[in-house]
C-alpha positions in Angstrom: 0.0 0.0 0.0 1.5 3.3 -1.3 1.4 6.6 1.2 0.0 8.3 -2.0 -3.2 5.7 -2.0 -3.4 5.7 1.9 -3.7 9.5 1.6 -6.3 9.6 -1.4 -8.2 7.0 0.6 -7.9 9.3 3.8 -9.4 12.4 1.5 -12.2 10.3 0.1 -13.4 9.9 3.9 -13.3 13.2 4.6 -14.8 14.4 1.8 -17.7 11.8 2.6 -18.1 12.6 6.4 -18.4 16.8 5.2 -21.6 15.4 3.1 -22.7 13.9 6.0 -22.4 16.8 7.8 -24.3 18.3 5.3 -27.4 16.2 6.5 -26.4 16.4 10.2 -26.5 19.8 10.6 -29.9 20.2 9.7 -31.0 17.6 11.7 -29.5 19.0 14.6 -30.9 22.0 14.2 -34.5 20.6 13.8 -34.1 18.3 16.7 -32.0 20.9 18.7 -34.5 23.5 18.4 -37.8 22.2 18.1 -37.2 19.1 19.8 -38.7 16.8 16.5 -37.4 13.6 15.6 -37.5 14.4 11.2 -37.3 11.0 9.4 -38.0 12.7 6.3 -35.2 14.8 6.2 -33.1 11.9 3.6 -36.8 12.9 1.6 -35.1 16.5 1.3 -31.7 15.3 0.4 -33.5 13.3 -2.3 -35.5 16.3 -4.0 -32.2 18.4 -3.9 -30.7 15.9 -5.8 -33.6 15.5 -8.3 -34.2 19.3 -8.2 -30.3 19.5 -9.3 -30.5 16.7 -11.8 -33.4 18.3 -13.6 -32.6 21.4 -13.7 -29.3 20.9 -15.0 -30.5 19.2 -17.8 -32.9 22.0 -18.2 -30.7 25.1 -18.4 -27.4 23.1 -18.9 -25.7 24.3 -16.5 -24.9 22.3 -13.0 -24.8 25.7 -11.3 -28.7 26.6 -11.9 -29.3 23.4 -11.0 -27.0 23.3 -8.1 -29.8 26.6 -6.8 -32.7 24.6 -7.6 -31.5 22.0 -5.4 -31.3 24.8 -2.8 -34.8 26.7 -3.4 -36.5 23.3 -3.9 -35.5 21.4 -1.0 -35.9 24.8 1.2 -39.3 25.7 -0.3 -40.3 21.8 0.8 -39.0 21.9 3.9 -40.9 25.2 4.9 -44.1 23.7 3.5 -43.9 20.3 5.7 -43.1 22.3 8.3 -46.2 24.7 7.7 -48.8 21.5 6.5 -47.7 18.7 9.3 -44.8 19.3 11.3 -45.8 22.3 13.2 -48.7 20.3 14.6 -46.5 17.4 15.8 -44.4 19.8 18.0 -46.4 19.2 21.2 -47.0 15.5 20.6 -44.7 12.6 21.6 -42.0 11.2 19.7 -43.7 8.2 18.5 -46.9 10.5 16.6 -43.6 12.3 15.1 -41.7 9.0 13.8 -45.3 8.2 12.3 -45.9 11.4 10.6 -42.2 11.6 9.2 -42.3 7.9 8.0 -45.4 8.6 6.6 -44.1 11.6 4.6 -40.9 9.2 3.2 -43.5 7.6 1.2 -45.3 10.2 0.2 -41.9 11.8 -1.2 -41.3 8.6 -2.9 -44.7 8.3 -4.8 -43.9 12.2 -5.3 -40.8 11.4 -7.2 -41.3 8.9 -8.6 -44.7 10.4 -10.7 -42.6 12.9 -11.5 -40.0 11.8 -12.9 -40.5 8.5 -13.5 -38.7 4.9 -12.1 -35.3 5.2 -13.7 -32.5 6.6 -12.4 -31.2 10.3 -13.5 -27.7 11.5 -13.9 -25.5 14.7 -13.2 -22.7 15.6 -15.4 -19.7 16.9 -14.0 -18.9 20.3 -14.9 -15.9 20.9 -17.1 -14.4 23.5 -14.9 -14.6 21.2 -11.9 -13.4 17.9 -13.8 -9.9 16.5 -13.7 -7.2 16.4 -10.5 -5.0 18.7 -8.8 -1.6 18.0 -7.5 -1.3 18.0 -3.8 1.8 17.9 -1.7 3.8 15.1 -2.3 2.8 14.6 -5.7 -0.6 13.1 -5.1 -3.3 13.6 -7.4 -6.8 13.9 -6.0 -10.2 14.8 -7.7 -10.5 18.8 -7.8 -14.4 18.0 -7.5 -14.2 16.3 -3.8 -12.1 18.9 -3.0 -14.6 21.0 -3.9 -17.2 19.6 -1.5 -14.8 19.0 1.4 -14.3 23.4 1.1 -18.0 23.3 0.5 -18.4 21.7 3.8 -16.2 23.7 6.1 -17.4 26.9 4.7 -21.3 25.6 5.7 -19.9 25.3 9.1 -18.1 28.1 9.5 -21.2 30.0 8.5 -23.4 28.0 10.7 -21.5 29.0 13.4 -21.7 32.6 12.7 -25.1 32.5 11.9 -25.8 31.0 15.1 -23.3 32.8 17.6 -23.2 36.6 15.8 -26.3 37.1 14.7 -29.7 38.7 15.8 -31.0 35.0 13.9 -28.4 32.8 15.9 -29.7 34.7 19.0 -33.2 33.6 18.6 -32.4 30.1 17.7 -30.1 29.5 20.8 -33.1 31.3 23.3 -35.4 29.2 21.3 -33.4 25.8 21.8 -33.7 26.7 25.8 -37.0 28.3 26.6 -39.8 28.8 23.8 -42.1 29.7 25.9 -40.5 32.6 27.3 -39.6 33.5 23.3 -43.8 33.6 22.9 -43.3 35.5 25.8 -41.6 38.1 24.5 -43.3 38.3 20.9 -41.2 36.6 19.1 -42.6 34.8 16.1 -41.7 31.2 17.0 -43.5 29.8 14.0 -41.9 31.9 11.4 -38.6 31.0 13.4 -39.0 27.7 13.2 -40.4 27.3 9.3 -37.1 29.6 8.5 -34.9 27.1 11.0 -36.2 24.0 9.0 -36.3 25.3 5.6 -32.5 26.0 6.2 -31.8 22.3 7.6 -33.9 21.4 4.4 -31.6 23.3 1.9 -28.4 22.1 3.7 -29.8 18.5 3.0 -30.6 19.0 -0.4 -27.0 20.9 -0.9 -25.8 17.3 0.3 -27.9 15.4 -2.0 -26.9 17.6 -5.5 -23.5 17.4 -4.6 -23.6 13.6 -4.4 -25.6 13.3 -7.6 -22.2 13.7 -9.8 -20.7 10.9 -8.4 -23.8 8.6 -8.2 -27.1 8.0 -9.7 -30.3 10.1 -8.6 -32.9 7.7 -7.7 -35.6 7.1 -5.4 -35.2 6.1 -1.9 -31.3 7.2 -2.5 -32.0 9.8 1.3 -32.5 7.4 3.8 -28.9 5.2 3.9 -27.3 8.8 4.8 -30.1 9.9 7.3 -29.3 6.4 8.7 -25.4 7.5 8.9 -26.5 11.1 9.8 -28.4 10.0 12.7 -25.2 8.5 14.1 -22.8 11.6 13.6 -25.8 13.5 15.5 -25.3 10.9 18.6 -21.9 10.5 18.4 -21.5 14.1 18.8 -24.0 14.7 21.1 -27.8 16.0 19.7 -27.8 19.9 19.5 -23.9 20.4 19.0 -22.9 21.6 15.2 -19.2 21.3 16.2 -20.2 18.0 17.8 -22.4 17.4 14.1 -19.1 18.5 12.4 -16.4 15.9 14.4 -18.7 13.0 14.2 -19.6 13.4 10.6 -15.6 13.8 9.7 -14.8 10.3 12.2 -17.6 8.5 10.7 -16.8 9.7 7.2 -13.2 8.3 7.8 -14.1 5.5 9.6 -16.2 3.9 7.4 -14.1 4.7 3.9 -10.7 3.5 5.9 -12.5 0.6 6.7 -13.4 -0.5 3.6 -9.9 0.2 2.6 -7.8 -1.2 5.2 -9.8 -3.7 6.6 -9.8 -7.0 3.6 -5.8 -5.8 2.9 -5.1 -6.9 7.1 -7.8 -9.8 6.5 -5.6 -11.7 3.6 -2.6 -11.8 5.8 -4.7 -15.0 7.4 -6.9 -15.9 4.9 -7.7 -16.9 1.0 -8.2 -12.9 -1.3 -11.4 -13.2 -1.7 -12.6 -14.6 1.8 -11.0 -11.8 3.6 -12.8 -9.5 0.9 -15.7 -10.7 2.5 -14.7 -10.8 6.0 -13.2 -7.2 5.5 -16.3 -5.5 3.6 -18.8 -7.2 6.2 -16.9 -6.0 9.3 -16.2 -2.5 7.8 -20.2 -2.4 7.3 -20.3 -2.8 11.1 -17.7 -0.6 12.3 -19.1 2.7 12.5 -21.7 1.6 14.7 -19.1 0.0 17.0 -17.2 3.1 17.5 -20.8 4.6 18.1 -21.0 1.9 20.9 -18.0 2.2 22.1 -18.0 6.2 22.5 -21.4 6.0 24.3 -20.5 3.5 26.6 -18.2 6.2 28.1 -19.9 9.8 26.6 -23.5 8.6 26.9 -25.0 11.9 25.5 -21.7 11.8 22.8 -18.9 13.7 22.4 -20.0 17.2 22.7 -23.1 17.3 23.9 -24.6 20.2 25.1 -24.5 21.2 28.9 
């Protein structure tokens, strides 16, 4: 194994655990905030990406679709929130994981009558194609470079969003006592359509971005709002640094898993076995480092106090 391919492989998981952020983020914020366990939010990473997709072949251009990803998944987002979420806020959690399961399907059939069974496809753009020539001679893909800045400059302004602004003010006081918020007239509705119509666009940013390196296809949300689910509890529900470190560890976890894991397993057994053996354990991994770090952080890494 060459330093260059141990470092490409190393890249490939960050890049991966930034797009998760992507998704985590918003969840936190939703379940921060309002309290609301969201099991549609992969729904909203999968209209960004078919937003993007169809756009883009539209207009031509990845970049107008790469805003329709934005405005489509935000302009969803605000309208569950409006039609069904905002009356789930004051039931329990099990009336909320109905309602949000419920609305996975109602996405899919959604989807699916509009644009059909089959898979669609985003083309790269030209000015983002090719590789770029890192220290030590290694070549990555300028595009995942692309998303891994992407990614740190969506937390970066999260966090001033949230921490220097009159916005981020509200949120925070909102995440602690909404009542008092009423109280004071703020507008906790329009607060919180605006908090999950952002968690909505930062979902479907996720999903358009992904679309260039995989198919666009129905039911394509809910393995990452599996994966997001356990960056949010590995770093502790409520915590966008906490969203931010978990996604990067799980995002490196699982792709230096896959990488590392069947090359140690054919010291002691036949190629293809420990391909097997390696690939199946990698599978599990993340969720043992998610045991493992709750067995000793039980509210994860950075949980709020």
């Amino acid at each position: 194994m060459s330093p260059a391919l141990f470092v490409e492989q190393l890249l490939n998981g960050l890049q991966f655990g930034v797009t998760l952020f992507l998704m985590a983020a918003g969840l936190t914020l939703i379940f921060g905030v309002m309290g609301l366990i969201n099991l549609a939010h992969g729904s909203l990473y999968m209209v960004g990406a078919f937003a993007c997709a169809a756009a883009a072949a539209a207009t031509g251009s990845f970049w107008l679709g790469l805003i329709a990803s934005l405005a489509a998944a935000a302009a969803a987002g605000a309208l569950v929130e409006i039609i069904v979420i905002r009356k789930l806020y004051d039931r329990d959690h099990l009336d909320q994981v109905l309602a949000t399961f419920a609305l996975i399907l109602i996405f899919s059939e959604a989807i699916r009558w509009l644009f059909g069974p089959f898979p669609l496809y985003l083309d790269m753009p030209p000015v983002l194609s090719g590789s770029v020539t890192l220290p030590g001679g290694i070549q990555y893909q300028l595009y995942r470079l692309i998303i891994i800045g992407i990614g740190i400059a969506v937390a970066i302004g999260l966090y001033m969003l949230i921490t220097k602004t009159r916005i981020g003010m509200r949120i925070r006081a909102g995440a602690s006592d909404r009542e008092m918020m009423a109280a004071l007239g703020v507008d906790i509705g329009r607060l919180y359509t605006i908090i999950f119509a952002l968690g909505a666009a930062l979902a479907g940013l996720a999903g358009a971005l992904v679309g260039v390196n995989q198919s666009v296809q129905v039911g394509m949300g809910e393995p990452v709002l599996i994966l997001a689910f356990v960056v949010i509890v590995i770093g502790g529900i409520g915590s966008l640094w906490g969203a931010l470190i978990g996604a990067v560890l799980v995002g490196i976890t699982d792709t230096m898993g896959r990488f590392l894991l069947p090359q140690i397993f054919a010291f002691f057994m036949e190629p293809s076995q420990a391909t097997t053996v390696g690939a199946a354990l990698a599978s599990m991994l993340i969720y043992i480092v998610m045991a493992l770090i709750l067995a000793f952080r039980p509210k994860g890494l950075f949980a709020p106090a």
